[in-house]
C-alpha positions in Angstrom: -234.8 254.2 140.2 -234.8 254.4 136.4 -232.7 251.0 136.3 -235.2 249.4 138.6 -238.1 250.6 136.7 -236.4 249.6 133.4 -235.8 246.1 134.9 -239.2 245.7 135.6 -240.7 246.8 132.4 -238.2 244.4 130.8 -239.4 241.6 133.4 -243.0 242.6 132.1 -241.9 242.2 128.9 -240.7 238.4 129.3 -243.5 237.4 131.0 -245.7 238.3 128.2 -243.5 236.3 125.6 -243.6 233.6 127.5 -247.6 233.7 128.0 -247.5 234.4 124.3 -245.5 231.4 123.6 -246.9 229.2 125.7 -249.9 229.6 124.1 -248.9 229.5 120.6 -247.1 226.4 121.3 -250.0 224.8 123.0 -252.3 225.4 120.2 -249.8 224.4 117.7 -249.1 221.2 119.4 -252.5 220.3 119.1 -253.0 221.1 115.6 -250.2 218.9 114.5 -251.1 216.4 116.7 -255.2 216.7 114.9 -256.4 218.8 112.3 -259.9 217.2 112.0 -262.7 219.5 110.4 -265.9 218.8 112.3 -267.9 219.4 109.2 -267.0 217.0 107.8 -267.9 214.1 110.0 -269.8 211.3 108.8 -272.8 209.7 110.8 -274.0 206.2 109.7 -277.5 205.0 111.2 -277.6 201.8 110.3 -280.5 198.6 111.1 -279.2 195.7 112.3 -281.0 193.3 110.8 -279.5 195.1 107.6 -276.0 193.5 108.7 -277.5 190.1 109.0 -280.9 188.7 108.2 -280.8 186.5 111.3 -280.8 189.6 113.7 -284.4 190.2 115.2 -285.6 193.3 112.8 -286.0 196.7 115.7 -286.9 200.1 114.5 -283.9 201.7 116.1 -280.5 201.5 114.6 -276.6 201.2 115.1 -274.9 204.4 114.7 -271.5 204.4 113.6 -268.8 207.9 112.9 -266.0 208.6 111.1 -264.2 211.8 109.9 -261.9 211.6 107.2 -259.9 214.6 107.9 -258.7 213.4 111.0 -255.2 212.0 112.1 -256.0 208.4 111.7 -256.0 206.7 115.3 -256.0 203.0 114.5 -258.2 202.5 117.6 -262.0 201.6 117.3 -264.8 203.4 120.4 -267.4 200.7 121.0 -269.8 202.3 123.0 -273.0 200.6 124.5 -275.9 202.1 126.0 -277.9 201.7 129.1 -281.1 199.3 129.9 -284.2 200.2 127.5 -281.6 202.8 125.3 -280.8 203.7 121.8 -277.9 204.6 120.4 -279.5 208.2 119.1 -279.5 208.8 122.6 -275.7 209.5 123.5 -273.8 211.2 120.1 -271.5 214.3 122.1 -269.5 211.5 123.7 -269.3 209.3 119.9 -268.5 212.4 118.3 -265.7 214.1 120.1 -263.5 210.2 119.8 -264.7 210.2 115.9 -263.7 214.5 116.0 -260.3 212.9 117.2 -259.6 210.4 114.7 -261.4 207.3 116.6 -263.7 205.3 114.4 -266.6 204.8 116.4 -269.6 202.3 116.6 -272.6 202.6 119.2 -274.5 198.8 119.1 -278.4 198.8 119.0 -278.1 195.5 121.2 -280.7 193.2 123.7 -281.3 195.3 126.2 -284.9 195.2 127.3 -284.0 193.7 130.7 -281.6 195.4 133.5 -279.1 193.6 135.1 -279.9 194.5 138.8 -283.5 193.4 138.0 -282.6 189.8 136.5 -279.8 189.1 139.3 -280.2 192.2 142.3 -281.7 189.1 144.9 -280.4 186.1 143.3 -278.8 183.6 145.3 -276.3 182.2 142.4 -273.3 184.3 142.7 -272.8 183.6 139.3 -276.1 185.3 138.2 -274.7 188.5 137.3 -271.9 187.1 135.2 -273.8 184.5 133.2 -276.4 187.3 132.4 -274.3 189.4 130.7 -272.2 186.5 128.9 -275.3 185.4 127.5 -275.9 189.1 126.0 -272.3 189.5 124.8 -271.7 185.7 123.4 -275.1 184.4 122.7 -274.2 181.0 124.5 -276.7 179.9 126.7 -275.6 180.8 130.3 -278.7 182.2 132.2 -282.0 181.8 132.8 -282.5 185.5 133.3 -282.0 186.1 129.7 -282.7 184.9 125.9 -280.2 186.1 123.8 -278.7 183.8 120.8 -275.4 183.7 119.0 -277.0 186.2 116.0 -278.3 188.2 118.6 -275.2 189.1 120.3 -272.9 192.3 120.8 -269.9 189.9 119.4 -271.8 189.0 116.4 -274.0 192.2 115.6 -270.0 194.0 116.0 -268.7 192.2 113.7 -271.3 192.2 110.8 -272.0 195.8 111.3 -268.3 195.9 110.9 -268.2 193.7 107.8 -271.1 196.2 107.2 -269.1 199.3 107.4 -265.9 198.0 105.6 -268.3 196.2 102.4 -270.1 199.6 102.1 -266.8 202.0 102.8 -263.9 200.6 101.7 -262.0 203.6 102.4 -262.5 203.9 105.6 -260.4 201.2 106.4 -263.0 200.3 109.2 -261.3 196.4 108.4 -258.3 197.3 110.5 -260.5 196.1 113.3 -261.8 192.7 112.2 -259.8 189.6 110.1 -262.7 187.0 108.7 -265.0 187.0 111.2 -262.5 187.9 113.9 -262.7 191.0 115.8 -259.4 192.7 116.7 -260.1 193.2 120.8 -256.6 194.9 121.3 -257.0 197.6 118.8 -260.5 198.4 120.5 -261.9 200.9 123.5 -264.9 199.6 124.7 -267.4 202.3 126.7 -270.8 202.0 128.4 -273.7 203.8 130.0 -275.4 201.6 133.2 -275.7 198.2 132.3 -273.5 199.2 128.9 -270.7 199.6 131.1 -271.2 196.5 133.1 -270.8 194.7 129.8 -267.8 196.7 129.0 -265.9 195.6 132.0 -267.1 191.9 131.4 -266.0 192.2 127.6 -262.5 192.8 129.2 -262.2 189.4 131.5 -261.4 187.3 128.3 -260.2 190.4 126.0 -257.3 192.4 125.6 -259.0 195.7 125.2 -257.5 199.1 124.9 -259.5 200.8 127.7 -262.6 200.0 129.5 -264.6 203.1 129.9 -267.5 202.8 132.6 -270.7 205.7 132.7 -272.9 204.9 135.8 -271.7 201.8 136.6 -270.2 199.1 137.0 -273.8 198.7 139.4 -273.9 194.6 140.0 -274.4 194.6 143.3 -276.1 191.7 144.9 -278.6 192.0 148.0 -278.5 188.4 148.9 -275.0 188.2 149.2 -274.4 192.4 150.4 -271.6 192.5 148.0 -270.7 193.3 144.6 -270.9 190.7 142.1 -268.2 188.3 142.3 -267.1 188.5 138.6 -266.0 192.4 140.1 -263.0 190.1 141.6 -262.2 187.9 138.4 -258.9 188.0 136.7 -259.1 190.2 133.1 -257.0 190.0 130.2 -257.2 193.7 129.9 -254.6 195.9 131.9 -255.6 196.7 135.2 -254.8 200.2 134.1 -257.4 199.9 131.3 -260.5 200.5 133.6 -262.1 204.2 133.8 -264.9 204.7 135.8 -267.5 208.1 135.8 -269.8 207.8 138.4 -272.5 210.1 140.5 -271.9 210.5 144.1 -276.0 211.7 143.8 -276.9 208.9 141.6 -280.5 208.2 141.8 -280.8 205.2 140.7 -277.9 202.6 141.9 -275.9 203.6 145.3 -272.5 204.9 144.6 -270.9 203.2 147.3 -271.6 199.9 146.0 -270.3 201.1 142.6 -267.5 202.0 144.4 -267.3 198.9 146.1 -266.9 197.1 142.4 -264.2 199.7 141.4 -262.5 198.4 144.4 -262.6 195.0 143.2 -261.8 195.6 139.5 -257.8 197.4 141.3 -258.6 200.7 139.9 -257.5 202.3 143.3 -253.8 201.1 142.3 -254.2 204.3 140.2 -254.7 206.6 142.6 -257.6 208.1 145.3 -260.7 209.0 143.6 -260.8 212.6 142.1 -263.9 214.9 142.1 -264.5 216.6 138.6 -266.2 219.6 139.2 -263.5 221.0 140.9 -260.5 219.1 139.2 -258.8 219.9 136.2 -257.5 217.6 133.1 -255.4 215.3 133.9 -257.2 214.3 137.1 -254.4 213.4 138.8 -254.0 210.3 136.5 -256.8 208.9 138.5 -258.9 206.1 136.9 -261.8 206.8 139.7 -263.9 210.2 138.6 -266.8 211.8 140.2 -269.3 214.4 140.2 -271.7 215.6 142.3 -274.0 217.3 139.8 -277.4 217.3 140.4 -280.3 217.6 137.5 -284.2 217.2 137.1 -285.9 214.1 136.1 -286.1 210.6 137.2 -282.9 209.2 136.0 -281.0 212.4 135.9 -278.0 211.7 137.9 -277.5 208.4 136.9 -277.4 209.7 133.4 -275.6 212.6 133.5 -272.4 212.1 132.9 -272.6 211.0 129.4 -276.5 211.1 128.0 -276.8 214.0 125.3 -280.9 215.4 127.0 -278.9 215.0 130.7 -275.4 216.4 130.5 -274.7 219.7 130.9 -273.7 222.0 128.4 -272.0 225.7 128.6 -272.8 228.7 126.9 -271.0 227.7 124.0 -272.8 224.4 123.2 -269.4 222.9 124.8 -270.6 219.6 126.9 -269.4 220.4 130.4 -268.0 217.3 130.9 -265.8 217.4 127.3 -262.3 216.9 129.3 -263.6 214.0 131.2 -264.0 212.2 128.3 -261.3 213.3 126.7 -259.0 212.0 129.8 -261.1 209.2 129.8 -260.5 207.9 125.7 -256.7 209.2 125.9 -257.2 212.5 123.9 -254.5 215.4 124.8 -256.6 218.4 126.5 -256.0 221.8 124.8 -255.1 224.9 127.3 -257.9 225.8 129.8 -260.9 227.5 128.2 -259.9 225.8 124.5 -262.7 223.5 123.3 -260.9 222.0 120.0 -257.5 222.6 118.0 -258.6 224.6 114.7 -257.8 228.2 114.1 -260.6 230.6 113.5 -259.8 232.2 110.6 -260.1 235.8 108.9 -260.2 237.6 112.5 -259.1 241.1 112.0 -258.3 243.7 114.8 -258.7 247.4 114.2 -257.1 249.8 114.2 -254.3 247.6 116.2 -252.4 249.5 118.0 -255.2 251.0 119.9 -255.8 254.2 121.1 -259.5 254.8 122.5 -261.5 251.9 121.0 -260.9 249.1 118.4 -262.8 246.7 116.1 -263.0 242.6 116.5 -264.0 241.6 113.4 -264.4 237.6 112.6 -265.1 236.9 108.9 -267.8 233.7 108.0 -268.9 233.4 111.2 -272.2 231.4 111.7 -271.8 230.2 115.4 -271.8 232.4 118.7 -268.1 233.4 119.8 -266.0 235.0 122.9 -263.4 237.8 122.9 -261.0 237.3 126.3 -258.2 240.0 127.0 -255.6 238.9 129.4 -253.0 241.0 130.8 -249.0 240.0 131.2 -249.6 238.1 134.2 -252.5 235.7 132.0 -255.1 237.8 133.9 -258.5 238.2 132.4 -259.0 242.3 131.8 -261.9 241.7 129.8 -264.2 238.9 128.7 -267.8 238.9 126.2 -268.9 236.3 125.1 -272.8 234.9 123.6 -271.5 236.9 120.7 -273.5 236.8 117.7 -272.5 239.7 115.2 -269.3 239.3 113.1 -267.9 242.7 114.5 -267.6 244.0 118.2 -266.2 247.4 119.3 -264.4 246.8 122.5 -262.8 250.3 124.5 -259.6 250.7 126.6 -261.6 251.6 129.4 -258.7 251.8 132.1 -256.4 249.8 130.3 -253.2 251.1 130.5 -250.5 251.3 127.6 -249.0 248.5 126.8 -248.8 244.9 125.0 -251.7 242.2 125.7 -252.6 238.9 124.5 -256.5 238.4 123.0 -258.4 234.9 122.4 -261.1 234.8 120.3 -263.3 231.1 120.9 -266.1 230.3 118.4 -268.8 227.9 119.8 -268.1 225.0 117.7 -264.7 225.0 119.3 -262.3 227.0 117.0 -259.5 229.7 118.6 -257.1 232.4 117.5 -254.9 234.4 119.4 -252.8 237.2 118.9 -251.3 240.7 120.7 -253.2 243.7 121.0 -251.3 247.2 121.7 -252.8 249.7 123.2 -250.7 253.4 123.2 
């Protein structure tokens, strides 16, 4: 009985170092592989016709980010917003790849016209295609559209790149562009709605990174009861490139003809498509991701899944929908529950071991923050969390003796960990 028992404490014993290590690794892993300081991240707001006197002059602006403390990524987010948006509209998504050592641009670009509205009952099969050519080139291709060569995403990237890098210099935002040649293969371009249409259209004739589809690809034709036929082209981009987040409750396109288009563009080949809400990181590896969640306001759904006034955040100010992207732009996920990769420090613990109560004390602390408890088994014994004071007493309550593993997770995404022991 004694050996048993002795066996079994010793069994208890391992399993907590290897919770312990686990953990430790985990978090270590991720802070050599980033050890960005949000703080300091840069935001540049920038007018386009700033970049190049023959862009029309608009009130709203490119916005561009870059942290210099990050682990330099050598990869460049392009990010484009829906019909009728702004690039202040969407900054959680641009942040989090510029937190990670992306530099990251999102184009003020011609907009003013949706795509399903110009082409949704035309009977040129090209419609759809030529539309958004025009908008990314500047050539004339449609008749639904007016954009010229200045105009252009390809020409307002590269002079708010030649922008950047003139105005910069250390920020070696020239990585991405020789002359006036932009650097397609060293790029990830992403888009909301008709932004991600143009994404995947950017992608026929270049070799990008990753395509990263919000909403969307939604060119779905009426007249023909199919997707647009550009959905079917051959790309330059890896078939493996394409991402799609989409809203089975999408109020504004149908998400079975989105789905339709994801069909086309062979991102099946990479598995079934996997529901979010209920799906951990890495998703299976799936390039198809849903959700089902439902908000208020006309638009809602549709926008979701990536607009800063739509998507959902938790108690912490986390985005809900952080590991998506993350998955989405290629960014290792930290452990369940861990928002970022930077140790909280000055937390003190008091008197440790514990008898009856102890004090969780976290020095400097501006931003809400959570204490979790977990037993040997990784078990949650006890959990606050909305805290706002820099000390908490927390009580052994029915705890019995014994060794445990604490977290403490600050709202702006910093951890520490350690053992408690109670007698």
């Amino acid at each position: 009985m004694r050996l048993s028992t002795r066996c079994h404490q010793c069994k208890n014993e391992m399993i907590m170092k290897y919770i312990l290590t686990a953990f430790v690794v985990s978090v270590s892993l991720l802070l050599k592989a980033q050890s960005c300081n949000p703080d300091s991240l840069k935001n540049y707001q920038i007018r386009a016709s700033d970049t190049d006197p023959n862009i029309s002059w608009k009130l709203n602006k490119h916005y561009a980010w870059f942290n210099p403390t990050c682990l330099f990524q050598n990869t460049l987010l392009v990010h484009l917003v829906g019909s009728y948006d702004n690039p202040q509209s969407t900054t959680l998504f641009p942040e989090l790849a510029a937190n990670n050592g992306f530099h990251v641009v999102s184009l003020k670009y011609p907009n003013s016209t949706a795509a399903q509205t110009a082409c949704g009952n035309s009977s040129d099969p090209d419609c759809y295609l030529n539309f958004r050519k025009e908008i990314i080139e500047g050539i004339d291709y449609s008749i639904e559209t007016t954009v010229d060569s200045s105009n252009s995403i390809s020409n307002r990237l590269i002079k708010l790149l030649q922008y950047l890098d003139s105005n910069y210099p250390s920020e070696n935002w020239s990585n991405y562009f020789s002359a006036n040649v932009i650097d397609w293969s060293k790029i990830i371009v992403s888009g909301h709605s008709q932004g991600g249409g143009h994404a995947a259209v950017i992608a026929i004739s270049k070799p990008v990174k990753r395509v990263l589809m919000f909403a969307s690809p939604n060119d779905y034709s009426t007249f023909f009861n199919a997707p647009a036929s550009w959905t079917s082209s051959p790309h330059t981009a890896q078939d493996s490139a394409y991402y799609g987040f989409n809203n089975l409750n999408d109020d504004v396109v149908d998400f079975s003809e989105q789905f339709q288009s994801w069909n086309n563009l062979g991102m099946p080949s990479f598995g079934d498509s996997i529901y979010v809400d209920n799906t951990t990181y890495p998703y299976f590896n799936s390039r198809q991701l849903y959700t089902r969640y439902d908000t208020s306001g006309i638009g809602g759904n549709h926008s979701v899944m990536i607009l800063d006034s739509k998507t959902p955040i938790d108690g912490f100010g986390i985005p809900k929908f952080e590991p998506v992207w993350k998955y989405m732009l290629g960014i290792p996920s930290a452990p369940s529950g861990i928002h970022s990769n930077i140790l909280v420090q000055g937390v003190k613990i008091f008197p440790n071991p514990m008898s009856d109560f102890s004090t969780v004390e976290v020095n400097n602390m501006r931003v809400k923050w959570s204490w979790t408890l977990f037993n040997s088994l990784g078990q949650t014994l006890q959990y606050k969390d909305n805290i706002i004071n820099s000390q908490i007493a927390i009580r052994k309550d029915d705890l019995t003796s014994g060794v445990y593993l604490y977290r403490v997770l600050t709202a702006d995404g910093r951890v520490a960990s350690g053992k408690l022991t109670i007698e």
